[in-house]
LOSEDREN-482045 format. One record per atom (N, C-alpha, C): residue number from 1; residue in three letters; atom name; z, y, x. Coordinates in steps of 0.1 Angstrom, whole numbers, plus 2048, in hexadecimal, padded with zeros to 3 digits. Atoms other than C-alpha are relative to their C-alpha. Example, Ala and Ser with C-alpha at 12.3 -4.5 7.8 and 13.67 -1.06 7.14 Angstrom:
2
NODE	num	residu	atome	up	north	east
NODE	1	ALA	N	800	7F4	809
NODE	1	ALA	CA	84E	7D3	87B
NODE	1	ALA	C	800	80C	809
NODE	2	SER	N	800	7F5	7F7
NODE	2	SER	CA	847	7F5	889
NODE	2	SER	C	808	80B	7F8
END
This chain:
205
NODE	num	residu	atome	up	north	east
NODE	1	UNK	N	805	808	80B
NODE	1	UNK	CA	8E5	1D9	784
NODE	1	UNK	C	7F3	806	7FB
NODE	2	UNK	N	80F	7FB	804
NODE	2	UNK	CA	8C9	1F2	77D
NODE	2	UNK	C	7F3	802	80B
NODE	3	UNK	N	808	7FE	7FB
NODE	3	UNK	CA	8B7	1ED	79A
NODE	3	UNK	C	7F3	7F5	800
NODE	4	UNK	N	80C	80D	804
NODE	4	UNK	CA	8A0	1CC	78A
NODE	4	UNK	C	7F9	807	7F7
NODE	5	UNK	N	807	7FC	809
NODE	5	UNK	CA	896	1DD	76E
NODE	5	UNK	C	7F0	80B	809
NODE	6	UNK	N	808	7F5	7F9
NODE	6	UNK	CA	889	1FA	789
NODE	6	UNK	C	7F1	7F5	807
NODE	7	UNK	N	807	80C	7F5
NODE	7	UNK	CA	87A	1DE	7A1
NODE	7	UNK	C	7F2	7FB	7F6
NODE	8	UNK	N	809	809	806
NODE	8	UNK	CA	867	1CC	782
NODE	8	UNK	C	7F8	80F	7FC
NODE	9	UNK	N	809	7F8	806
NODE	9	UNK	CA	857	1EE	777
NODE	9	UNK	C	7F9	803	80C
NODE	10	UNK	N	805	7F7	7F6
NODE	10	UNK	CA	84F	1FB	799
NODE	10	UNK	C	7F5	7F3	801
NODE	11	UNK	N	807	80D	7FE
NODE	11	UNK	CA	83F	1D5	79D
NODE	11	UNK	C	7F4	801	7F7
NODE	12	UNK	N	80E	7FC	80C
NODE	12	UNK	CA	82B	1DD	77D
NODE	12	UNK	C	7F8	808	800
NODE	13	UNK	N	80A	7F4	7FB
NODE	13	UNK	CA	81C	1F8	786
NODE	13	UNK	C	7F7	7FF	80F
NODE	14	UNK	N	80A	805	7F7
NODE	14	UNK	CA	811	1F0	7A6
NODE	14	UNK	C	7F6	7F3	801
NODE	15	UNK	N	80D	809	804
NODE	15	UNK	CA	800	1D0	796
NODE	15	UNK	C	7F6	808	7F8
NODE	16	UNK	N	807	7F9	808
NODE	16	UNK	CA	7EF	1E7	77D
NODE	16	UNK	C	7FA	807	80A
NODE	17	UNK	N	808	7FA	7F6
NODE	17	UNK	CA	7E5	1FC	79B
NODE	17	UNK	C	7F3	7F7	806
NODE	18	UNK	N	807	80B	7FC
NODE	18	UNK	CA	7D7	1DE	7AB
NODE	18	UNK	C	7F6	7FB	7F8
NODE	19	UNK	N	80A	805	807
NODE	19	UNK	CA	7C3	1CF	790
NODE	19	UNK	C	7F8	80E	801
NODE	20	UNK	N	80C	7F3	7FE
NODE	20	UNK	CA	7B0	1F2	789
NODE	20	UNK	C	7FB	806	80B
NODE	21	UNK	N	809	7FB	7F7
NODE	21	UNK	CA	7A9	1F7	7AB
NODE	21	UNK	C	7F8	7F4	804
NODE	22	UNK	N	806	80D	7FC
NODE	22	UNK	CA	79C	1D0	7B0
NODE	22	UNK	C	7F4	805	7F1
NODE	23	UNK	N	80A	7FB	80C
NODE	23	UNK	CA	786	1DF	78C
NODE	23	UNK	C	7FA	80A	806
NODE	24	UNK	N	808	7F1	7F6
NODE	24	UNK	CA	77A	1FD	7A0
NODE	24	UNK	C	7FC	7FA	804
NODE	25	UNK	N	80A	801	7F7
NODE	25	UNK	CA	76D	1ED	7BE
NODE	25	UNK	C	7F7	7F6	7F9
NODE	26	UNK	N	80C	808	804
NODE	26	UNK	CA	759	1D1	7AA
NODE	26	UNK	C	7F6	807	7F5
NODE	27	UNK	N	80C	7F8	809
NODE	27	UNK	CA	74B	1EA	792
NODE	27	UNK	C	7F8	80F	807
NODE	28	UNK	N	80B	7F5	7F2
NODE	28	UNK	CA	740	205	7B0
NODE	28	UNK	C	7F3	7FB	805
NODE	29	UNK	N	80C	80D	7FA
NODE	29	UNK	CA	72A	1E8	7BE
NODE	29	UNK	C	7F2	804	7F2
NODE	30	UNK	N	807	804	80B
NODE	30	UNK	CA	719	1E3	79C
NODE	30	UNK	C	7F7	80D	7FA
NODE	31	UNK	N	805	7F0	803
NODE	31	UNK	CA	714	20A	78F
NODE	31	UNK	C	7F9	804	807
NODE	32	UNK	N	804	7FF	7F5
NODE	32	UNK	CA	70B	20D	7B3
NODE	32	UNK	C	7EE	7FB	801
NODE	33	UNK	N	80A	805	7FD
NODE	33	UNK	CA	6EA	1F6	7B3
NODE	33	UNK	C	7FD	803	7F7
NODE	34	UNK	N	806	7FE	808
NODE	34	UNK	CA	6DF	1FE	792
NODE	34	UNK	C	7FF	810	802
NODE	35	UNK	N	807	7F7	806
NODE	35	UNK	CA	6DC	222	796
NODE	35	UNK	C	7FB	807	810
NODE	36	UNK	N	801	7FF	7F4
NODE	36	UNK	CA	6D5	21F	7BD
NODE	36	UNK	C	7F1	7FF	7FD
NODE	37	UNK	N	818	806	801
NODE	37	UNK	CA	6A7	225	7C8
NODE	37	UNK	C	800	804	7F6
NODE	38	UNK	N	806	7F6	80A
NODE	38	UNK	CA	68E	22D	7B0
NODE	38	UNK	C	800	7F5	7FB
NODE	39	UNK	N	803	80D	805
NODE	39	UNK	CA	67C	216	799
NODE	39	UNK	C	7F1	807	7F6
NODE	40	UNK	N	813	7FD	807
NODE	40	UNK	CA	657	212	78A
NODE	40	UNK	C	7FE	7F6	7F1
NODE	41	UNK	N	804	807	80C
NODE	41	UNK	CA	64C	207	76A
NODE	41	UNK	C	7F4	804	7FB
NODE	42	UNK	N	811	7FC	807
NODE	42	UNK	CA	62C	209	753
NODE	42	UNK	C	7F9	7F5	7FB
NODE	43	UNK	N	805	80D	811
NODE	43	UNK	CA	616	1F6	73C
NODE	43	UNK	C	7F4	7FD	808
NODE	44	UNK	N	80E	804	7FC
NODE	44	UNK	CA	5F9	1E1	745
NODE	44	UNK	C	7F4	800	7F3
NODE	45	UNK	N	80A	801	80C
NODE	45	UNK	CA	5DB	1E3	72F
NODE	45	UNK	C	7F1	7FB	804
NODE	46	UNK	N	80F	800	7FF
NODE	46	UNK	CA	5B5	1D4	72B
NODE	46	UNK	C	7F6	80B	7FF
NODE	47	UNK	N	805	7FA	7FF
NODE	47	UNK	CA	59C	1E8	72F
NODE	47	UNK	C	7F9	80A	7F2
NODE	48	UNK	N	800	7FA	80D
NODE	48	UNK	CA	59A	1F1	707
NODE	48	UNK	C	80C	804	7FA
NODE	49	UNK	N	7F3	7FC	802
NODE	49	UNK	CA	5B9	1FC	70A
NODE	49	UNK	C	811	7F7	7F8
NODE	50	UNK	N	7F9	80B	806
NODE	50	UNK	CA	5CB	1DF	6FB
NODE	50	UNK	C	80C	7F9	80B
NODE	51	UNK	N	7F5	7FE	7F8
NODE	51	UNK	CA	5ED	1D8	70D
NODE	51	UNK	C	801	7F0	804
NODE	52	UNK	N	7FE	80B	7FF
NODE	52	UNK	CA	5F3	1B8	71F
NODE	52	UNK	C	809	7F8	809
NODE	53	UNK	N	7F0	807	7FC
NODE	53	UNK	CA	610	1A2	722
NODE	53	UNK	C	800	7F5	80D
NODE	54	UNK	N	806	80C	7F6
NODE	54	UNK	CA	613	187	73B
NODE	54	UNK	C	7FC	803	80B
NODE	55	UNK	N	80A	7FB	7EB
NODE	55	UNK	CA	604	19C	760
NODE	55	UNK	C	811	7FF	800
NODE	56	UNK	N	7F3	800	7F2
NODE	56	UNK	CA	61A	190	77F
NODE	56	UNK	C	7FC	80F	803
NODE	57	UNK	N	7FF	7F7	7FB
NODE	57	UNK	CA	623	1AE	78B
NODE	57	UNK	C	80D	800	80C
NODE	58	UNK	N	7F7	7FD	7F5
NODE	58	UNK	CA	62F	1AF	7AF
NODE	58	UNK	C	802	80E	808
NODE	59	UNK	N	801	7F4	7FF
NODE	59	UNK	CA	63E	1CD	7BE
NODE	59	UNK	C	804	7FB	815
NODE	60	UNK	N	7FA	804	7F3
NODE	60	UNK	CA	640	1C7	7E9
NODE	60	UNK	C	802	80F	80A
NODE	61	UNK	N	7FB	7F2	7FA
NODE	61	UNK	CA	653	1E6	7FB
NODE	61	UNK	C	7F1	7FA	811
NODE	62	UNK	N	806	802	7F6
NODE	62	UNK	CA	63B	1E7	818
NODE	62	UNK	C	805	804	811
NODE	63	UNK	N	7FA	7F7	7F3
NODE	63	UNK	CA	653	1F5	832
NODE	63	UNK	C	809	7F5	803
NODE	64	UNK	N	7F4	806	800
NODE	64	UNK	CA	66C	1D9	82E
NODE	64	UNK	C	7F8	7F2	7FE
NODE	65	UNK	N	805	808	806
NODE	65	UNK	CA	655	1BE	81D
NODE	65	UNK	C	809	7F8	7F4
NODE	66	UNK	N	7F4	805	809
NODE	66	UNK	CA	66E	1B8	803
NODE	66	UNK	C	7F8	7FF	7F3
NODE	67	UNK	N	80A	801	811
NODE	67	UNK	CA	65C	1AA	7DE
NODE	67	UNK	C	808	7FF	7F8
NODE	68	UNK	N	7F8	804	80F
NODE	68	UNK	CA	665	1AD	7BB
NODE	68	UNK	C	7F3	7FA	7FC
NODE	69	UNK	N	806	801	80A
NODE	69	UNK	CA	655	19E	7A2
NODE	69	UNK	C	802	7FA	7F0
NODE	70	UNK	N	800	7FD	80D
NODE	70	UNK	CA	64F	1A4	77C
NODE	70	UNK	C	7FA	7F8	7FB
NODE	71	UNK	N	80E	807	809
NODE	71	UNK	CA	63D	198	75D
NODE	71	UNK	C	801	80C	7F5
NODE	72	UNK	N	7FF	7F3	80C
NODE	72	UNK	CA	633	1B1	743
NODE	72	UNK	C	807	7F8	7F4
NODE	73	UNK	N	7FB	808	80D
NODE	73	UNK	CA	643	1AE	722
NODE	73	UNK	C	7F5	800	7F4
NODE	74	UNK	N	80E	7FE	80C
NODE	74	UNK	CA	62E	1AA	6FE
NODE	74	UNK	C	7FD	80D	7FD
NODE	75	UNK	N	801	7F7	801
NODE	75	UNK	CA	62D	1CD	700
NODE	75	UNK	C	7F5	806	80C
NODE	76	UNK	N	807	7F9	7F7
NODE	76	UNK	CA	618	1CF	720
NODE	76	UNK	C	809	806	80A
NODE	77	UNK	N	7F9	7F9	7FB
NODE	77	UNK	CA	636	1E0	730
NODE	77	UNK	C	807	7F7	80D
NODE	78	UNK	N	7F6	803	7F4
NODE	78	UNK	CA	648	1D7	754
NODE	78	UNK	C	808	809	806
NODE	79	UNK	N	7F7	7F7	7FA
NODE	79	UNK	CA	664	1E6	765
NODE	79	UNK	C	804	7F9	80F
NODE	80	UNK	N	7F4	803	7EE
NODE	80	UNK	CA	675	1E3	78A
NODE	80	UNK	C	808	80B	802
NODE	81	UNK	N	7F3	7F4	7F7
NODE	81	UNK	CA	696	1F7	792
NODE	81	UNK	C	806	7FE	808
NODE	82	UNK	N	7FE	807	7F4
NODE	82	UNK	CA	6A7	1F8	7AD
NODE	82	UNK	C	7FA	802	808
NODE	83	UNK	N	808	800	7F5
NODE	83	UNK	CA	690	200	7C6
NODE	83	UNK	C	801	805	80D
NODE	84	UNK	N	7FF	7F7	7F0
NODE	84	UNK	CA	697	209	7EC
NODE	84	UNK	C	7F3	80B	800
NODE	85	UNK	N	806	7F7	7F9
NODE	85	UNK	CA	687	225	7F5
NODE	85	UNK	C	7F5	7FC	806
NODE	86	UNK	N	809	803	7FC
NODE	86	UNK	CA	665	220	804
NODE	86	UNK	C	7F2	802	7FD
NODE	87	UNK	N	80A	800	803
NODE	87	UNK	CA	642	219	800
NODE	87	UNK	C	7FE	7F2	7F9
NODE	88	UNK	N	7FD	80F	805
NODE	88	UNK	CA	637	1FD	7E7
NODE	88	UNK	C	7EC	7FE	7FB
NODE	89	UNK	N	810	802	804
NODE	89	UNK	CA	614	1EB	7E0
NODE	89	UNK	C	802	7F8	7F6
NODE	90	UNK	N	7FC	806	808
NODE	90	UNK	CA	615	1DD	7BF
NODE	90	UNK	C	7F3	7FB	7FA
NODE	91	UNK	N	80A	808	801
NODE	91	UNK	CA	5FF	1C2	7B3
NODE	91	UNK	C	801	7F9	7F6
NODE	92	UNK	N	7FD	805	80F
NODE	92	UNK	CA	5F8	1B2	78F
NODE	92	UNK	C	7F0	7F5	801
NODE	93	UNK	N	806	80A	804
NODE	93	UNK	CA	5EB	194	785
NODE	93	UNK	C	7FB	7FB	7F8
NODE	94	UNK	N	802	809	80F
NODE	94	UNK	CA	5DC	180	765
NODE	94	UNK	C	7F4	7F9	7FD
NODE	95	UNK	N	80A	807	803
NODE	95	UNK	CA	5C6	164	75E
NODE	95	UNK	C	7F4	80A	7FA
NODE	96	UNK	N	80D	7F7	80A
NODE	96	UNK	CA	5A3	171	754
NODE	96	UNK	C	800	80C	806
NODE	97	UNK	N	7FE	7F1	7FF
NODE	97	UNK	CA	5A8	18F	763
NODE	97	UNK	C	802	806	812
NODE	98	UNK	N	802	7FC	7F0
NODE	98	UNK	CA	5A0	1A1	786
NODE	98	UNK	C	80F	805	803
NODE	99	UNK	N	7EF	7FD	7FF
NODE	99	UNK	CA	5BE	1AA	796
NODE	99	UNK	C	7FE	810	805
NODE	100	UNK	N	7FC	7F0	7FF
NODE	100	UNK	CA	5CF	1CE	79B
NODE	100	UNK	C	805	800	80B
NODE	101	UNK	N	7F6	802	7F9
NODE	101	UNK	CA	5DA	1DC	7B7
NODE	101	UNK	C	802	80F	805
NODE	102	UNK	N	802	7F4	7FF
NODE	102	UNK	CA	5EA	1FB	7C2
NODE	102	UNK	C	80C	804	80C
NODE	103	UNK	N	7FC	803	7EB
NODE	103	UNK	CA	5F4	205	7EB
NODE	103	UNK	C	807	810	7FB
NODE	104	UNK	N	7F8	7F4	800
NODE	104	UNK	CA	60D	223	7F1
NODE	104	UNK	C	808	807	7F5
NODE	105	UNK	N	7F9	7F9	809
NODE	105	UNK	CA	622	225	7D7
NODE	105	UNK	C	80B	804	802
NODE	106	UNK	N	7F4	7FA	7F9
NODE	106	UNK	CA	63F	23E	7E5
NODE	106	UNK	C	80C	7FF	7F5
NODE	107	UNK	N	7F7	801	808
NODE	107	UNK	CA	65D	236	7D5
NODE	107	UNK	C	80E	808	804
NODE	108	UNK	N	7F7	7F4	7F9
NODE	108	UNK	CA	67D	252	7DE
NODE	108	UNK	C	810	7FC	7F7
NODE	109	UNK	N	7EE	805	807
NODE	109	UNK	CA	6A5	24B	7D2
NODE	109	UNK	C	7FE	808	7F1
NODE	110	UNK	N	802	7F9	80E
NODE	110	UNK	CA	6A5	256	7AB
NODE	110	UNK	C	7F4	801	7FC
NODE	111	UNK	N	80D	7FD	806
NODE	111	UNK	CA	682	256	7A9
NODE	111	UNK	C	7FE	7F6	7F1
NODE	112	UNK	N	803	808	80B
NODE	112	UNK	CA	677	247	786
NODE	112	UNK	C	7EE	801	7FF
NODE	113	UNK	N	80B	800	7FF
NODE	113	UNK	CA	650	240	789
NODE	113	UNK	C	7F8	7F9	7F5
NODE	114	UNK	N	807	807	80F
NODE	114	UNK	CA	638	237	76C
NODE	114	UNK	C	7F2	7FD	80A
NODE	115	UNK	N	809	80B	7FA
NODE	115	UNK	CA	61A	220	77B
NODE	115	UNK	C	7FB	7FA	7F8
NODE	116	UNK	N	80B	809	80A
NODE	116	UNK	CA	601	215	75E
NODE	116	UNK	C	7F4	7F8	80A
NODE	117	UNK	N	80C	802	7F7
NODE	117	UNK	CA	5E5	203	76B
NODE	117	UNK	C	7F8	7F4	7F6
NODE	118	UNK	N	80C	805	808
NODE	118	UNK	CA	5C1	1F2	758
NODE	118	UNK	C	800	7F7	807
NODE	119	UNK	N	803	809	7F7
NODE	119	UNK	CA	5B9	1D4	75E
NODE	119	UNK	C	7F0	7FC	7F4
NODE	120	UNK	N	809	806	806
NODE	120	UNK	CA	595	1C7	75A
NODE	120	UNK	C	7FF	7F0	802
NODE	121	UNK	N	805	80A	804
NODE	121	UNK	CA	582	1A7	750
NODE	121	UNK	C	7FD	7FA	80A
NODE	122	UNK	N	804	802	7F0
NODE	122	UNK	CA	580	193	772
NODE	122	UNK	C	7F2	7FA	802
NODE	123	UNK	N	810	806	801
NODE	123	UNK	CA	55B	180	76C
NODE	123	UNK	C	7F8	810	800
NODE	124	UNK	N	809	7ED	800
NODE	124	UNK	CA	54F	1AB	763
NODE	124	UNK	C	7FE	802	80C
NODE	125	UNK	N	7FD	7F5	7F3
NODE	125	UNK	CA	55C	1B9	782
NODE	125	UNK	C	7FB	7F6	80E
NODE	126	UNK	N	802	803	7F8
NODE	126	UNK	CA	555	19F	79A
NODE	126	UNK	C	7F2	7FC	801
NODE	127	UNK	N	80E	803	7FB
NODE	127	UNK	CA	532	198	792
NODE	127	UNK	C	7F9	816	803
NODE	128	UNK	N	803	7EC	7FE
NODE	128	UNK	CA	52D	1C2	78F
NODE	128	UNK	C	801	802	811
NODE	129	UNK	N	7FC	7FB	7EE
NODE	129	UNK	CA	53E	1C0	7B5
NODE	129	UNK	C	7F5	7F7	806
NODE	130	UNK	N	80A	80A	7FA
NODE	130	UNK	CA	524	1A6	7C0
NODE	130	UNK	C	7F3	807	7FD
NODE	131	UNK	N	80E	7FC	802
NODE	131	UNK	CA	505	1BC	7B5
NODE	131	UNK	C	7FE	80A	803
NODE	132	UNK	N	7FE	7F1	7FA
NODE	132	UNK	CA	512	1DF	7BA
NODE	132	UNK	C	809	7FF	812
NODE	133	UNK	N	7FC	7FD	7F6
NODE	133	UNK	CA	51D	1DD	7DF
NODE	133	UNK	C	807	7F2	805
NODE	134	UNK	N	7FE	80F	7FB
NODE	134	UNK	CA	51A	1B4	7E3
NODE	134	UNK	C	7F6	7FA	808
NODE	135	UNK	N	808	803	7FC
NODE	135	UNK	CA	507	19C	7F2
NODE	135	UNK	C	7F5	7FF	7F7
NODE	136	UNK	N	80D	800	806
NODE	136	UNK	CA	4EE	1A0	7D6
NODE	136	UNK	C	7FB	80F	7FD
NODE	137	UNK	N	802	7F3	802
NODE	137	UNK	CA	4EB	1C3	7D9
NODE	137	UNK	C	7F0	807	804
NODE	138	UNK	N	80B	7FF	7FA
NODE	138	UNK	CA	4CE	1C6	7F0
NODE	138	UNK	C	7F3	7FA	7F7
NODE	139	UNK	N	80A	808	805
NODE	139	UNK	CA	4B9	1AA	7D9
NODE	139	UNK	C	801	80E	7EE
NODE	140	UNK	N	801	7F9	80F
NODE	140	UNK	CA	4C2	1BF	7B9
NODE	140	UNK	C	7FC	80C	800
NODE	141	UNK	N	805	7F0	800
NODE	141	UNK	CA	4B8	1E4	7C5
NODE	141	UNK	C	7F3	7FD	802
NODE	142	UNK	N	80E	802	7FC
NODE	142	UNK	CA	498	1D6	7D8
NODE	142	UNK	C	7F9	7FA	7FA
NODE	143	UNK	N	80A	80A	806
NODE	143	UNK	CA	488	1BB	7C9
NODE	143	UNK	C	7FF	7FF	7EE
NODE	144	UNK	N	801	7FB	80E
NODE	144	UNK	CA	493	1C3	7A3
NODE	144	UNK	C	7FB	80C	7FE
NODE	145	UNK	N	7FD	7EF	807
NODE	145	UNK	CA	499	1EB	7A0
NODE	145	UNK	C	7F2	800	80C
NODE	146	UNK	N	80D	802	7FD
NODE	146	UNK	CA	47C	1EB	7BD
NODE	146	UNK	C	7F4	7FD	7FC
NODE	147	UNK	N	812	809	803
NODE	147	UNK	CA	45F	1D6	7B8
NODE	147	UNK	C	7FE	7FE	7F5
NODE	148	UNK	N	804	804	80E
NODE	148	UNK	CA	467	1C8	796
NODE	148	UNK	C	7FF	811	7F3
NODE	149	UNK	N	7FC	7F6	80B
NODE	149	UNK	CA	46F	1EA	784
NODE	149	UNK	C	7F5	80E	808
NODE	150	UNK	N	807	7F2	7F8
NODE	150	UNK	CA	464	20D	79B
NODE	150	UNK	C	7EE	7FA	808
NODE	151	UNK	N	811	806	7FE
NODE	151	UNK	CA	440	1FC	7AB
NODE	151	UNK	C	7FB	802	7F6
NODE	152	UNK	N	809	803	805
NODE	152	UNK	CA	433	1EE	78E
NODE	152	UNK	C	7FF	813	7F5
NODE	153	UNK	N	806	7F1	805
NODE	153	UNK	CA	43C	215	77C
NODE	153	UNK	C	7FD	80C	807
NODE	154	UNK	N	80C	7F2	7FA
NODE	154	UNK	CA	42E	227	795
NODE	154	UNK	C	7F2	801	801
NODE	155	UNK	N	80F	804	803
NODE	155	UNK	CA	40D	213	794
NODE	155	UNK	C	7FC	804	7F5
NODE	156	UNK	N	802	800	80F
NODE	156	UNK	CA	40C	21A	76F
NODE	156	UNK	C	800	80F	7FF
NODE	157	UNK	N	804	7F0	7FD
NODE	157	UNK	CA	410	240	774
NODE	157	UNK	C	7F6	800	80C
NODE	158	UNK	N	807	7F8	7F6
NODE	158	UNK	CA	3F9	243	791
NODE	158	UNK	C	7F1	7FC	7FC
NODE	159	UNK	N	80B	803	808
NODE	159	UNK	CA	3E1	230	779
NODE	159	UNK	C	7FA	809	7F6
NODE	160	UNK	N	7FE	7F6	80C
NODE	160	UNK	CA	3E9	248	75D
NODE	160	UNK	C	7FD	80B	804
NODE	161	UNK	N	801	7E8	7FD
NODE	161	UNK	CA	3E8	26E	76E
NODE	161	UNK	C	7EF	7FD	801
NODE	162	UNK	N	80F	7F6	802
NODE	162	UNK	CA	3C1	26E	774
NODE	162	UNK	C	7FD	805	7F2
NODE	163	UNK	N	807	7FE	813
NODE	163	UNK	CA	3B7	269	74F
NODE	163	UNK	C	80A	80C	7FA
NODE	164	UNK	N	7F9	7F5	808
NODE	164	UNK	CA	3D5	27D	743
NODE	164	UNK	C	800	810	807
NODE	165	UNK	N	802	7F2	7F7
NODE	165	UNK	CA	3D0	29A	75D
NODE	165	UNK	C	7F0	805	7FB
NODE	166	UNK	N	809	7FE	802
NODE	166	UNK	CA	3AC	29C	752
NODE	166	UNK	C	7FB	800	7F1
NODE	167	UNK	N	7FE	801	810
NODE	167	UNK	CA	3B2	291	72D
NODE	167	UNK	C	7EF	7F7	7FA
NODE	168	UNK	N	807	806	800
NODE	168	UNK	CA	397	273	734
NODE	168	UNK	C	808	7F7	7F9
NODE	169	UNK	N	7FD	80E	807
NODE	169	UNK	CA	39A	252	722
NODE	169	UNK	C	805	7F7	80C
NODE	170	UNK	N	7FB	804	7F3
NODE	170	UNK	CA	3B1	23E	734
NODE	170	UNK	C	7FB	7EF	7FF
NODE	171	UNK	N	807	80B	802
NODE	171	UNK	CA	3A0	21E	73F
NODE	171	UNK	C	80A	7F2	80C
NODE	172	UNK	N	7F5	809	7F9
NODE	172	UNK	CA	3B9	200	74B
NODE	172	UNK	C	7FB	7F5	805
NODE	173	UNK	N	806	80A	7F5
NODE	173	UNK	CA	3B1	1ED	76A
NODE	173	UNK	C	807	7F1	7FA
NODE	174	UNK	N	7FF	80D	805
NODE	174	UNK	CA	3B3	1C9	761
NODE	174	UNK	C	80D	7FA	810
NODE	175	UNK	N	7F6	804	7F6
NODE	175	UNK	CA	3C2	1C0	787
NODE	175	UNK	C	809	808	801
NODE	176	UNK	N	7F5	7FA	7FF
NODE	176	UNK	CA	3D7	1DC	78A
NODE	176	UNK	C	809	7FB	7F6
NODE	177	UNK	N	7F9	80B	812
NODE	177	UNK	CA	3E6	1D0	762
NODE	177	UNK	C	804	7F0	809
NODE	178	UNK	N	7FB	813	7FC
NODE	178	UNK	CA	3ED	1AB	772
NODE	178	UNK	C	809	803	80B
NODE	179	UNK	N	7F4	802	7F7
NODE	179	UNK	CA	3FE	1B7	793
NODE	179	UNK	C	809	807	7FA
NODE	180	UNK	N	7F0	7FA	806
NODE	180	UNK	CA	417	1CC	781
NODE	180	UNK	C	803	7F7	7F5
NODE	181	UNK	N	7F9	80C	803
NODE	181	UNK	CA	41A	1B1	76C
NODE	181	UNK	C	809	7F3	803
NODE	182	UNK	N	7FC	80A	7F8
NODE	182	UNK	CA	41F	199	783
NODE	182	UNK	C	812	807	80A
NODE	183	UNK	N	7F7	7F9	7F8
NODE	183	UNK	CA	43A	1B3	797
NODE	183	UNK	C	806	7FF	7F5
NODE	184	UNK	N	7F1	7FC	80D
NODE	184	UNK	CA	44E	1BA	774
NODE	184	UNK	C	807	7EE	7FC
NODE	185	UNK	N	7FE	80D	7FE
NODE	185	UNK	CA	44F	192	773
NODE	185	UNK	C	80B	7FB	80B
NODE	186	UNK	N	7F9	801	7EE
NODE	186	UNK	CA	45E	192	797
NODE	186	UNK	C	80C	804	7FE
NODE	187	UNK	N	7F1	7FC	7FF
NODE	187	UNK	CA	477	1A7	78E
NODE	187	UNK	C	809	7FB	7F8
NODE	188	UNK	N	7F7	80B	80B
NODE	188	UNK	CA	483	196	76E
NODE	188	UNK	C	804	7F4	808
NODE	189	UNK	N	7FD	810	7F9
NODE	189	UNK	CA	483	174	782
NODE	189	UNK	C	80E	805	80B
NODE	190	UNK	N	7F4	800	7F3
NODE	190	UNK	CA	49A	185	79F
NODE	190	UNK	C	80C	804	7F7
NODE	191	UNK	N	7F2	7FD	805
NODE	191	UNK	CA	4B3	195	785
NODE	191	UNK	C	80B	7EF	7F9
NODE	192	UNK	N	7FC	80F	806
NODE	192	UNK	CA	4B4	171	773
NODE	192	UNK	C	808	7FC	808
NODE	193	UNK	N	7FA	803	7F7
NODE	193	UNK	CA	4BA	165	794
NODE	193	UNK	C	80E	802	803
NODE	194	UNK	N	7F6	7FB	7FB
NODE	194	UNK	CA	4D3	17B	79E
NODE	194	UNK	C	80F	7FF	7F5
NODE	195	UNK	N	7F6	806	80C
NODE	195	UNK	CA	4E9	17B	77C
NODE	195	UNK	C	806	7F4	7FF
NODE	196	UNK	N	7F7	80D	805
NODE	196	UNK	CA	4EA	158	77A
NODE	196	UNK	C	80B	7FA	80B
NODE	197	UNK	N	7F2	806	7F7
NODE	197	UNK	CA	4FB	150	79D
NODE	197	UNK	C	809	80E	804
NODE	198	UNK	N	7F4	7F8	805
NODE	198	UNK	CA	50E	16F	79B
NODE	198	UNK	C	809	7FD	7F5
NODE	199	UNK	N	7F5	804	80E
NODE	199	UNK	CA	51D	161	77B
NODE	199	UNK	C	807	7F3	803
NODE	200	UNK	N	7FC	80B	7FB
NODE	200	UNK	CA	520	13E	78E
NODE	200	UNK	C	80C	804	80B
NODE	201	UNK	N	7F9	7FB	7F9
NODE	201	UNK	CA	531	14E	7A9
NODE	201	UNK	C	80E	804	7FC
NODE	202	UNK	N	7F3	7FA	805
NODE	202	UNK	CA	54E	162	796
NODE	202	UNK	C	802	7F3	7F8
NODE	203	UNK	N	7FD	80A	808
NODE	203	UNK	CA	552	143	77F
NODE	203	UNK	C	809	7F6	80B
NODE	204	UNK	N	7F9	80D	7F6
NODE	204	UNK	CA	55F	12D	79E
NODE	204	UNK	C	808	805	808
NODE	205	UNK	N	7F3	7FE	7F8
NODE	205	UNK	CA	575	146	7B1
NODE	205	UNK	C	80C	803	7F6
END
């Protein structure tokens, strides 16, 4: 007669076993991925230091091609955890604004990585990239910083040293005066030039 009472406890306990180990394996999984890889975070900011909300921020393992991607919060701040092990190129976005981008970022299991990164003014930086090492690079060293600027003040000192070397009255050629005029003219007109479809240019891509 006392062997039901035995039966129903032994029964109870081996469901009670059962449930907490069916709780174990779904919470191994879970603890598992969250504290599995590294993970990168960091604040985007304008170039006056002012923090800015709203950059896509994509992170793509380059070994695997596998992408995340983020949005900063109103704080400027993004995060990604989680991360396989790897190498990652991570790239940010935002209206108005040139884009970021940053190759080899080694990421290691437990690693926790801080990754700030500036972003400038995209009209600044792309007409700056079009003059310093663009197709207008050549027209703006030679025919401005050249002809229009260095010529007409070398003419103007090589006018200047006799009188001053001899401490004569310096007497100012009328044509030489008109071609360095005409040259400092030249060069104003090519910067004009060059400004204005450099500024047409970044305005349309």
């Amino acid at each position: 007669m006392e062997t039901r009472p035995l039966q129903k406890t032994a029964s109870s306990i081996a469901s009670i076993v059962l449930i907490v180990g069916l709780m174990g394996l779904i919470a191994v999984p879970s603890s598992f991925g969250q504290g599995a890889g590294g993970s990168i975070e960091g604040v985007a900011k304008d170039q006056q230091g002012g923090v800015l909300p709203g950059v896509n921020v994509t992170l793509r393992n380059q070994d695997s091609g596998v992408t995340r991607t983020s949005t900063t919060a109103t704080d400027g701040r993004y995060r990604s955890l989680a991360l396989a092990p790897g190498r990652y190129h991570l790239a940010a976005e935002l209206s108005g604004f040139a884009s970021k981008e940053v190759r080899d970022i080694q990421i290691t299991i437990g690693l926790s990585l801080t990754q700030d990164f500036t972003m400038g003014i995209q009209a600044v930086q792309e007409s700056l990239g079009l003059i310093l090492g663009g197709p207008y690079t050549a027209a703006f060293w030679l025919l401005f910083m050249g002809i229009g600027l260095l010529v007409p003040l070398a003419l103007e000192v090589w006018e200047m040293a006799p009188a001053l070397a001899s401490g004569a009255t310096l007497e100012h050629k009328r044509g030489l005066a008109m071609f360095t005029g005409v040259l400092v003219l030249f060069g104003g007109y090519v910067l004009r030039y060059i400004f204005v479809y450099v500024g047409q240019i970044s305005s349309f891509r």
